[in-house]
C-alpha positions in Angstrom: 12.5 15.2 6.5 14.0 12.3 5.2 11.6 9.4 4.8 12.2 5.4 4.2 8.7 4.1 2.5 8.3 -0.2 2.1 5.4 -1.1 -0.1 5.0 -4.4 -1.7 4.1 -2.5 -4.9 4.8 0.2 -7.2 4.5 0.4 -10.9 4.6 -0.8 -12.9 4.6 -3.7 -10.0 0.2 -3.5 -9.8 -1.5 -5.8 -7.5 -3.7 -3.6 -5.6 -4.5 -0.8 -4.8 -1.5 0.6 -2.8 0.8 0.9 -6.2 -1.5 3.8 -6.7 -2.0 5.0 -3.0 2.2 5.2 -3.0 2.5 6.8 -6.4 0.5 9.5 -5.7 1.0 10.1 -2.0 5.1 10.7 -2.4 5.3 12.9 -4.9 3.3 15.1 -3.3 5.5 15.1 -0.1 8.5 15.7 -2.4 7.1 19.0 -3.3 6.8 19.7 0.4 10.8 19.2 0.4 11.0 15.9 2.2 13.4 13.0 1.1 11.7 10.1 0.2 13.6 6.8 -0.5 11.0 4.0 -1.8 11.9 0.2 -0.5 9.7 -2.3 -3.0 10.2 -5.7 -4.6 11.8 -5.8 -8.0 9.3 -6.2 -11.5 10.4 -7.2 -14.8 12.6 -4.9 -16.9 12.4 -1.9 -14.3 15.3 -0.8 -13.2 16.8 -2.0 -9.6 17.2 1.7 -9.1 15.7 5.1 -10.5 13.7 8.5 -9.5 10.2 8.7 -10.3 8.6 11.9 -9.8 11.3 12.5 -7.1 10.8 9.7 -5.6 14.4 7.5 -5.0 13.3 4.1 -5.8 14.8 0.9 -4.4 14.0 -2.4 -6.2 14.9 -5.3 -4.5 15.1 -9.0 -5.4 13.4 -11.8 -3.8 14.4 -15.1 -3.3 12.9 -18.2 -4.6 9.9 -19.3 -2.7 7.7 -22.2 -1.9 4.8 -20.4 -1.7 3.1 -16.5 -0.6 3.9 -16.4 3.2 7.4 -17.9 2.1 7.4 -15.3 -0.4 6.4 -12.4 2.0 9.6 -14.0 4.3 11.5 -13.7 1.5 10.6 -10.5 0.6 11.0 -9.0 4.4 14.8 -10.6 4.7 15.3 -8.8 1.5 13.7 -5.2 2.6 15.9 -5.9 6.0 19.2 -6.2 4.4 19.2 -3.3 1.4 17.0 -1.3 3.9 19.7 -1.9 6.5 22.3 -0.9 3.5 20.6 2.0 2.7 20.4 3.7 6.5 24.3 2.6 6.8 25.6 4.6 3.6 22.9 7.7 3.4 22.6 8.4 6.9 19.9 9.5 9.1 16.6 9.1 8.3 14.0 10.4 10.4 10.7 8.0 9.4 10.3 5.0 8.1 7.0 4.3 6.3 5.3 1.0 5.9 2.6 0.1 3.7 0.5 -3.0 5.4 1.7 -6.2 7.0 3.1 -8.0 4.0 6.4 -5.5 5.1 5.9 -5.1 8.5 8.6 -7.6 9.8 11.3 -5.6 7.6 10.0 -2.5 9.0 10.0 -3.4 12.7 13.7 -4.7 12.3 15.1 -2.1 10.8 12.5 0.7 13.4 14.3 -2.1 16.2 18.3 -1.7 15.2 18.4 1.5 14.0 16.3 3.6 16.7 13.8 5.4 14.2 10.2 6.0 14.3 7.9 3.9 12.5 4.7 5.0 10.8 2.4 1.9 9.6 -0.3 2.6 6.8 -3.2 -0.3 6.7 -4.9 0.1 4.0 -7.4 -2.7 5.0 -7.3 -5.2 7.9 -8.2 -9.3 7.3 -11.0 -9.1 9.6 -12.6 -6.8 7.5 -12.1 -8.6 4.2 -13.4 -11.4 5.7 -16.2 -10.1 8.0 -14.3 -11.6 11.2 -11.3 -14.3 11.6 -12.4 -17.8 10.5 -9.0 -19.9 10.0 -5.9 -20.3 10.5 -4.3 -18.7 7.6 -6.3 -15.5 8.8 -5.1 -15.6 12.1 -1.8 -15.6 11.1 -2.2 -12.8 8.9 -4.1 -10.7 11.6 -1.5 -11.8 13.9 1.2 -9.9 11.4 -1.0 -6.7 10.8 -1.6 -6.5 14.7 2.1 -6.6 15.5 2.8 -3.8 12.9 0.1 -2.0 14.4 1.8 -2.4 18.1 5.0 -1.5 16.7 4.0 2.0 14.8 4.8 4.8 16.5 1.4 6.5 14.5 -1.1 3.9 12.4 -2.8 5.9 9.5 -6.0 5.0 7.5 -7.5 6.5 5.1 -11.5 6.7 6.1 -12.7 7.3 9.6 -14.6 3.6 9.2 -11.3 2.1 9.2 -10.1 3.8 12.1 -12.8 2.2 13.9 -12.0 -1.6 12.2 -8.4 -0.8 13.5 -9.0 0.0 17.0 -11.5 -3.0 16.7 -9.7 -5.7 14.7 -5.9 -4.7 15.8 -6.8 -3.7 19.0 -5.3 -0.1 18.8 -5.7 2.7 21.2 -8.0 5.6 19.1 -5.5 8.1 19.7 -2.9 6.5 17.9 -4.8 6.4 14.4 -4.5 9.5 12.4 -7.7 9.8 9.4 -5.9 11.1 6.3 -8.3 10.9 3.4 -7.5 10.0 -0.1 -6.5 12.7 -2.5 -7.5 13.2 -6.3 -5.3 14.6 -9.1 -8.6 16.2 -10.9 -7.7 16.4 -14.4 -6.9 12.6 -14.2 -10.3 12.0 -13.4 -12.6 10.4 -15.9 -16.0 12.3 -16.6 -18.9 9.5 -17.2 -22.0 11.2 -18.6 -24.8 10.6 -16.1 -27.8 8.3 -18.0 -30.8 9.2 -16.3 -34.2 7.5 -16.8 -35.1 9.5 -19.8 -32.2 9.2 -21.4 -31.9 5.5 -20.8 -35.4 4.7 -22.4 -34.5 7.0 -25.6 -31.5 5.0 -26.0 -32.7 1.5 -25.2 -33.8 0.6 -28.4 -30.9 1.1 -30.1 -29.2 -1.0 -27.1 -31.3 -3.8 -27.7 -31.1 -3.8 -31.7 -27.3 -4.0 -31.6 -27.4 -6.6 -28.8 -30.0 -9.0 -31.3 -27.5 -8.6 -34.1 -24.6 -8.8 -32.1 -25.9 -12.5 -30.7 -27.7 -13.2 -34.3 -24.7 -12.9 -35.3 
């Protein structure tokens, strides 16, 4: 399957934490034998264009801005046009993959002229960093994610509490929200000695001497 991913970042473009989710997630479904072309915005010295780890990655310049939501504008007319580029020369793609609202308008416009599925990742929704919508900045933003969310053909999340803070916040039907859980790479995982009580009391002098002579100091 050939796939057309948008994220907002990629490394060594880190924001959050969807550089990570991306990074990870693709290259697995390149060993799985699917095509997967990466849309995201351009970062310092990194080139406009390269594979990483099989993934075809797409850097794309955005225009001068006034401010963030100009920016995001910016950024979607951008995705649009080299997204639009990219269906026109490679040919058929059969997905195209977007990672939260900050691409969603370049996603639905290019899901719009070019007939193809979309499939919408929200990896968190403003309601829920906010514990509800307060303003009108949030609104907005709420507004984008739910249009995104109308738009996918399939949302995902990635714990079964945000499936239900999408079908409550974005107002999605249950059935369209597929659960598929975070993955690990295990020997990239750091092992932190557990300090239990004992162990934390036969250490704490020690803790406390360096910390006098440390602010003695």
């Amino acid at each position: 399957m050939r796939i057309l991913a948008l994220a907002w970042e990629f490394p060594p473009r880190i924001v959050g934490g969807i550089a990570r989710h991306v990074a990870e997630l693709y290259p697995e479904l390149v060993k799985l034998g699917h095509d997967i072309h990466l849309l995201t915005v351009e970062f310092g010295q990194a080139p406009h264009y390269e594979v990483v780890d099989g993934i075809k990655i797409h850097r794309v310049p955005v225009a001068q801005s006034n401010d963030f939501f100009h920016w995001v504008a910016n950024l979607n007319q951008s995705m649009g046009q080299h997204g639009g580029k990219l269906l026109l020369e490679e040919g058929a793609f059969e997905i195209i993959h977007a990672h939260d609202w900050l691409v969603g308008d370049a996603a639905i416009a290019l899901k719009h002229t070019f007939k193809i599925p979309l499939v919408a990742t929200i990896h968190a929704t403003e309601f829920g960093r906010h514990n509800g919508i307060h303003n009108d900045i949030q609104r907005y933003i709420s507004s984008k994610e739910k249009l995104l969310a109308y738009n996918a053909w399939r949302i995902i999340v990635c714990t079964d509490y945000m499936r239900r803070e999408v079908e409550r916040a974005l107002e999605s039907p249950w059935d369209k929200i597929d659960v598929v859980y975070n993955g690990i790479y295990p020997e990239k995982s750091i092992v932190i000695p557990i300090l239990t009580s004992v162990s934390f009391v036969a250490v704490l002098p020690e803790m406390t001497k360096k910390l006098f002579t440390t602010w003695v100091a």
